[in-house]
N, C-alpha and C positions, 0 to 999 in steps of 0.2 A: 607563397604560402604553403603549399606541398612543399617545398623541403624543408622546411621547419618541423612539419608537422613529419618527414622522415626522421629528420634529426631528431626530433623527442621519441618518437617511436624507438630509438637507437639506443636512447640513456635510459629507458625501461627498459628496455631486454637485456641492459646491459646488468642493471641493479636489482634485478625480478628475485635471483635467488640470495640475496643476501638475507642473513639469521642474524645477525647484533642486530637489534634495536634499539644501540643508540646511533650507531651508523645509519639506517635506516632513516631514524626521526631528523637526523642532520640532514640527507637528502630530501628527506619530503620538505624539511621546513627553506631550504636551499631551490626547491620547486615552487612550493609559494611562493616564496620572494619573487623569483622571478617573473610566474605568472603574473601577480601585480604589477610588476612593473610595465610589461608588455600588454596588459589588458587594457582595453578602450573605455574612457573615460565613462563611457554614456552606453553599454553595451547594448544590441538589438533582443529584443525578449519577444517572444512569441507568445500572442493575447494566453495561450492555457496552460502555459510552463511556469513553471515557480516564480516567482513576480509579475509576472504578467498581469494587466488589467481584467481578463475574465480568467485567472487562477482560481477553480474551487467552488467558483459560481454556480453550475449546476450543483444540487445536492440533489445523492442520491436516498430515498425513503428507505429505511430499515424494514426486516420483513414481518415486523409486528405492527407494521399501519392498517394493515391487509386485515389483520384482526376487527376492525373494529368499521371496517364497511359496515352498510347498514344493509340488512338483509334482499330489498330489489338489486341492489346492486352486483353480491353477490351473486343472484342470481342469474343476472347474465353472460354468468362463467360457471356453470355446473359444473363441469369436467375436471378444471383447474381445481376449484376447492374443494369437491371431494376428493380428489386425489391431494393435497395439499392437508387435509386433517388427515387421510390415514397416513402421510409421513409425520406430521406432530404427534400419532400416536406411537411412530415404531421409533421414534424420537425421543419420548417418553420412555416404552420401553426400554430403551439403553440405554438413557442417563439413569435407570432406577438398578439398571444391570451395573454399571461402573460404579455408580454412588449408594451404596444401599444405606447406608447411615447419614445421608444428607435430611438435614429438616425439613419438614414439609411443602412450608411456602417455597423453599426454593424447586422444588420438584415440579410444582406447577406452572405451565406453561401460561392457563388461560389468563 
């Protein structure tokens, strides 16, 4: 298996600097080919690599959920959230800095 995986290493470095792209597109489509050929039917996938059965599973929350805690809650993070609105406000300030002609609703955060 290592020298296979020499010998490919060997035909990129051989074909790395080529500029026609329709030579290029001939070899890649000439590597496909062959990839398929020699790929295993049923390939091993690992549960959180692209196909994998838990692929994507976790979601992660956007940072506007955080919004709309309900006030106890926040409060058992003082630190965090007041530090967290004075970045939405210097936030503010700089999209009002880059966009001064943007419309209203879009300017607001809340």
């Amino acid at each position: 298996m290592q020298y296979e995986a020499v010998l490919t290493r060997e035909i990129f470095d051989k074909n790395k600097d080529i500029k026609d792209l329709r030579v290029a597109k001939k070899l890649l489509l000439e590597g496909e080919a062959k990839l398929e050929k020699i790929m295993h039917p049923q390939p091993l996938l690992f549960p959180e690599s692209p196909g994998g059965c838990a692929h994507e599973r976790e979601v992660i929350p956007p940072d506007w959920v955080l919004d709309y805690w309900h006030p106890t809650e926040k409060a058992m993070y003082p630190k965090y959230f007041a530090l967290r609105e004075k970045r939405k406000l210097e936030y503010m300030k700089l999209y009002d800095k880059q966009f001064p002609d943007a419309p209203k609703e879009f300017k607001d955060i809340h």
